[in-house]
C-alpha positions as CSV (number, residue, x, y, z in Angstrom):
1,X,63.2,70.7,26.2
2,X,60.5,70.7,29.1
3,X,58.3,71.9,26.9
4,X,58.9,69.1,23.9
5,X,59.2,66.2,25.6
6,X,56.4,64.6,27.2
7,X,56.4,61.8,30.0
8,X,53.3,59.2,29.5
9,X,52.3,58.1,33.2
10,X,51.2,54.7,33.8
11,X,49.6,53.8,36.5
12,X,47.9,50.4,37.2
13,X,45.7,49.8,40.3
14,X,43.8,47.1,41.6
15,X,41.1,47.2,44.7
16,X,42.8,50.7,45.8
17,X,42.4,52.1,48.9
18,X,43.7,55.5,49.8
19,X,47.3,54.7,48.6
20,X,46.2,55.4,45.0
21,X,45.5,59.2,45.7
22,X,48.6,59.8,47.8
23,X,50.0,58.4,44.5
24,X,48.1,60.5,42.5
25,X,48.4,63.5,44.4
26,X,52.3,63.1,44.0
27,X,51.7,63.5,40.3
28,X,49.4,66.7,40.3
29,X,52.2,68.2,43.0
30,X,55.0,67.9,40.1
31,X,57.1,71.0,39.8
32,X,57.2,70.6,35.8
33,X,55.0,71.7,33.5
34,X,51.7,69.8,33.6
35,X,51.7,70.1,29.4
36,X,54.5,67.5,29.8
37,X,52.9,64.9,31.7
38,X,50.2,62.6,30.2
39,X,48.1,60.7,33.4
40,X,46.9,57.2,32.3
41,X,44.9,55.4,34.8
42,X,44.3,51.9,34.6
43,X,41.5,50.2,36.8
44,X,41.7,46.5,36.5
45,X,40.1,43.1,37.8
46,X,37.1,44.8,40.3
47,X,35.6,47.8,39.1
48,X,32.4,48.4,40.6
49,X,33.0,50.3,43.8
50,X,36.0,51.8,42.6
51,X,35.7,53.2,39.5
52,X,33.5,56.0,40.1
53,X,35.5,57.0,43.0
54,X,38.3,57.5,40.8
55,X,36.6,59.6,38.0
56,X,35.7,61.7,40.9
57,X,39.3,62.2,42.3
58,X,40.1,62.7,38.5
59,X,37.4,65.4,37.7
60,X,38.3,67.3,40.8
61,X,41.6,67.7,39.2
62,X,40.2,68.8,35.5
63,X,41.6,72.4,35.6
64,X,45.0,71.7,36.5
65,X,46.4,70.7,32.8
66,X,47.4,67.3,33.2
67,X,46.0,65.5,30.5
68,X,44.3,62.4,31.9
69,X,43.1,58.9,30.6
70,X,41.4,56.6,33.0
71,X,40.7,53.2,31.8
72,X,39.3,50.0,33.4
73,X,38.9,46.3,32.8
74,X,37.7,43.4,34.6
75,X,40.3,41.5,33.6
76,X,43.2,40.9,36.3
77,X,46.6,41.7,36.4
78,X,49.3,44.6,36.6
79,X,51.2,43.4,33.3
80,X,47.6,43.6,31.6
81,X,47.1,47.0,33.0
82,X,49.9,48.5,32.2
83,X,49.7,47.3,28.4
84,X,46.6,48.7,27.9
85,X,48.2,52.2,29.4
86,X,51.1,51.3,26.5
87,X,48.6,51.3,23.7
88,X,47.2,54.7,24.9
89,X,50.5,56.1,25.7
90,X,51.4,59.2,23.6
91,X,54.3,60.6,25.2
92,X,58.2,60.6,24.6
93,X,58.6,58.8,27.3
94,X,56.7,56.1,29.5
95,X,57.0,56.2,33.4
96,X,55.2,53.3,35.4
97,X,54.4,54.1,38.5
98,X,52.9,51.4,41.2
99,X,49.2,52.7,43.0
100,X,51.2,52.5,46.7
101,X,54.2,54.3,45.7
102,X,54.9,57.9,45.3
103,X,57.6,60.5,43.7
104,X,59.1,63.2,44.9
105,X,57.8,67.1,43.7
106,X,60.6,67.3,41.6
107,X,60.7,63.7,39.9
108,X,59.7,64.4,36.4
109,X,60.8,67.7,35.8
110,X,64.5,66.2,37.3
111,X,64.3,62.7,34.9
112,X,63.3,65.1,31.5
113,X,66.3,67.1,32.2
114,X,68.6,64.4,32.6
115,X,67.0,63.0,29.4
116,X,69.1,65.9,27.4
117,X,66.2,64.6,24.8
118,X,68.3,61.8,23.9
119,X,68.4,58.9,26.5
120,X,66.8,55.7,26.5
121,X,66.7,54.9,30.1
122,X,66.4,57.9,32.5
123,X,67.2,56.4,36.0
124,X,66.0,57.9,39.3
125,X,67.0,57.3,42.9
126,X,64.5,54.9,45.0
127,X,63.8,54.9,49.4
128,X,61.4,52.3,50.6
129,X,59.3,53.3,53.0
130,X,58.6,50.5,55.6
131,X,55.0,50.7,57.0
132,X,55.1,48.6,60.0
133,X,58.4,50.9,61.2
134,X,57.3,54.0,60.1
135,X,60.5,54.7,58.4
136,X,62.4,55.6,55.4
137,X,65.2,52.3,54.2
138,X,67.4,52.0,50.9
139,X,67.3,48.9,49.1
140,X,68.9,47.1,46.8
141,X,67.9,50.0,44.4
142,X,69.1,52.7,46.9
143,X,72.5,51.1,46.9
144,X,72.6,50.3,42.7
145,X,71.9,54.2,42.4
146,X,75.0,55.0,45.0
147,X,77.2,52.9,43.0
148,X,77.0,54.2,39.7
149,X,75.8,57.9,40.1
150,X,79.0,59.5,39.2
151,X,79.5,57.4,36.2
152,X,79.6,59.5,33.3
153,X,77.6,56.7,31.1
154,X,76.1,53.7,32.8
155,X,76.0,50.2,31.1
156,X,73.6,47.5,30.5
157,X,75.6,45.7,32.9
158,X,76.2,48.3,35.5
159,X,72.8,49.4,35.1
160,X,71.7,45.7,35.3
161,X,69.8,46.1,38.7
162,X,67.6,49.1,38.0
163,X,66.5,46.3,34.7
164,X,64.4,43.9,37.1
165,X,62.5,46.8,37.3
166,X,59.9,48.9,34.7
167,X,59.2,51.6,37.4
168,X,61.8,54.4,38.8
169,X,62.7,55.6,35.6
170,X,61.9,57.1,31.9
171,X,62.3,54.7,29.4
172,X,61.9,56.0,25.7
173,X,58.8,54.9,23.6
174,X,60.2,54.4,20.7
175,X,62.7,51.5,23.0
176,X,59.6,49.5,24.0
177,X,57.4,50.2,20.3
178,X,55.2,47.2,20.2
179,X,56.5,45.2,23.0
180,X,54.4,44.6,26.2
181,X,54.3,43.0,29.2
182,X,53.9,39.0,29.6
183,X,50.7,38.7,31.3
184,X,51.2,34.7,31.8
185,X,54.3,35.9,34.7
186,X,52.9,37.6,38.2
187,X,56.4,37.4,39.4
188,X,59.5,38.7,37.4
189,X,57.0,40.1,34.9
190,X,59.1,43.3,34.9
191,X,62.7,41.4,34.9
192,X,61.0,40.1,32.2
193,X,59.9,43.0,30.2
194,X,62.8,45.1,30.6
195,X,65.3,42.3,29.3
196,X,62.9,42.2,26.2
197,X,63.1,45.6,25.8
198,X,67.2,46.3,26.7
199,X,68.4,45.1,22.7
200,X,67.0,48.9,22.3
201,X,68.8,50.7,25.2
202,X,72.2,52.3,24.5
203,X,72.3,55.9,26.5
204,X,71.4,55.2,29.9
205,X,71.9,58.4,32.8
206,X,70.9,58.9,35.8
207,X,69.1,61.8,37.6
208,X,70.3,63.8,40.4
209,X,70.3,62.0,44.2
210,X,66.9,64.2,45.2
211,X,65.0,62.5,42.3
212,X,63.4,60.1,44.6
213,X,60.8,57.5,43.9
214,X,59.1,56.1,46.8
215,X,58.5,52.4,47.6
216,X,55.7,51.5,50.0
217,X,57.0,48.2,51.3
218,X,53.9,46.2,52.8
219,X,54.0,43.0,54.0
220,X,50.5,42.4,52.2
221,X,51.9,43.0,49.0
222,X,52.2,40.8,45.6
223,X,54.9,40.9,45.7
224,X,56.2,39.7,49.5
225,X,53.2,36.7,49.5
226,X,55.3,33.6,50.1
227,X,54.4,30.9,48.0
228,X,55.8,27.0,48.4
229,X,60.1,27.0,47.2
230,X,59.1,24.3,44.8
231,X,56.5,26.4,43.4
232,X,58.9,29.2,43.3
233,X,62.0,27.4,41.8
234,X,59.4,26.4,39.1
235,X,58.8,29.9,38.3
236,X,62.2,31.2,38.1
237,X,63.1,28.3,35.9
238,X,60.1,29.3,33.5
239,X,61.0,32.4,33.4
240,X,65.3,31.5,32.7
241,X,63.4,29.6,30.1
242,X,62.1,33.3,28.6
243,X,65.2,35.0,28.8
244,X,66.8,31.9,27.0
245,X,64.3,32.8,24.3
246,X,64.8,36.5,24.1
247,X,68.0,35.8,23.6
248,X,68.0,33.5,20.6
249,X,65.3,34.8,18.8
250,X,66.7,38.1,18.8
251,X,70.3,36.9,18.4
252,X,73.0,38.6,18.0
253,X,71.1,41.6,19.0
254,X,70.8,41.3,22.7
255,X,73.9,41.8,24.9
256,X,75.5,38.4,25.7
257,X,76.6,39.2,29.4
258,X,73.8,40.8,30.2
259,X,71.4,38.3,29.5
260,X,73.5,36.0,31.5
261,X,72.9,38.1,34.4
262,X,69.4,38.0,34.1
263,X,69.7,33.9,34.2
264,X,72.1,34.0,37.0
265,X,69.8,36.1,39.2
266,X,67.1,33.7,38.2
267,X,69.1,31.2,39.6
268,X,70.1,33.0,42.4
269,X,67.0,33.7,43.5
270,X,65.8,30.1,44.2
271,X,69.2,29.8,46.3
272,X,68.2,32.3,48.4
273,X,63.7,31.2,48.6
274,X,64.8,28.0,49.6
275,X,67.1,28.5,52.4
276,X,65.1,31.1,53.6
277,X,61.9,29.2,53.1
278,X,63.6,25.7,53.6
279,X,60.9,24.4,55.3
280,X,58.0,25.5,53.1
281,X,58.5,23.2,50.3
């Protein structure tokens, strides 16, 4: 089964510093067979300055089997990016993997086996790794993957908090097909994609604990940027407004309560900006 199915990496970067190849190293260190694992590379919004710095890191590792794509674009954006690695992607499976995180040596090799050839989602366990305390945390990923290890068949619904995000995981190419990323959302972009996608998910498992994909949490990030709550409610509405969509142009297809989930955690989410940001508005 190693052997037959093969995991298409994407991995989008932007501006990247040295966190990119202590990502990519990660992937050359995998225990599985390198024949398995297809490396796409996506360079996007500056690329002069980085780009040939990158085909060098890349031809230094040409003997080691991996086969490798590196593409680049001008245009902005990690949804962009990573659609572009879609349309490339040859694999069984897709695997997104951020520029400032990392896996453990034994991710992929751990996730294909798990896959018994058969899954849809293939879910791994997730650490952050805080950079101003030097140390290791769960999150609310951590504690999802605690919760419904020893179940013998996850659900959409018990499964619903590894779905707001597209990385830690396998998820089956033939589930996604022609369906990308949004590139009109920079926040809840993967929520997003993944609730698009989840009409086609039925077997979902979960690798063992040791699986681990690493989170750099940094205080620069996307991500953590606070923005105004108004500006913020608005863009959690917009994207309730999406799911709404999703849901009734691809009625009765989609799974009701999980889709309400989705809206609810929308919701939820501009509770907790504005009390936490109650000033900023």
């Amino acid at each position: 089964m190693m052997e037959k199915h093969k995991v298409s990496i994407i991995i989008p970067t932007y501006k990247p510093g040295e966190y990119l190849y202590e990502c990519l190293d990660s992937i050359y260190e995998q225990t599985v067979s390198k024949q398995c694992i297809e490396l796409i590379v996506v360079l996007n919004g500056v690329v002069n300055g980085y780009k040939d710095a990158i085909q060098s890191y890349l031809d230094g590792k040409e003997g080691m089997g991996i086969k490798t794509n590196f593409l680049f674009t001008e245009t902005p954006g990690v949804s962009n990016a990573r659609n572009m690695g879609l349309d490339e992607a040859e694999g069984d499976y897709v695997a997104f993997v951020d520029d400032d995180d990392w896996v453990s040596p034994n991710y992929f090799a751990n996730l294909i086996e798990a896959s018994s050839g058969d899954a849809d989602i293939v879910e791994a366990n997730v650490k952050g790794y805080d950079e101003s305390s030097a140390c290791y945390v769960d999150d609310y990923l951590s504690v999802a993957f605690e919760a419904i290890k020893h179940r013998a068949r996850p659900t959409l619904l018990s499964a619903r908090s590894f779905l707001s995000s597209s990385c830690c995981k396998l998820i089956r190419r033939s589930v996604i097909g022609d369906r990308r990323f949004d590139c009109r959302y920079r926040i809840g972009e993967d929520s997003l994609f993944m609730t698009l996608i989840s009409n086609g998910i039925d077997k979902i498992r979960l690798a063992t604990s040791d699986t681990v994909y690493y989170r750099r949490i940094r205080k620069e990030s996307a991500s953590r940027k606070k923005t105004s709550a108004s500006a913020f409610a608005a863009g959690q509405l917009r994207l309730v407004m999406e799911y709404l969509k999703i849901y009734i142009k691809g009625f009765p297809r989609y799974n009701t309560p999980f889709l309400a989930t989705r809206i609810l955690a929308a919701i939820r989410n501009i509770v907790d900006y504005v009390r936490k940001y109650k000033y900023n508005i």
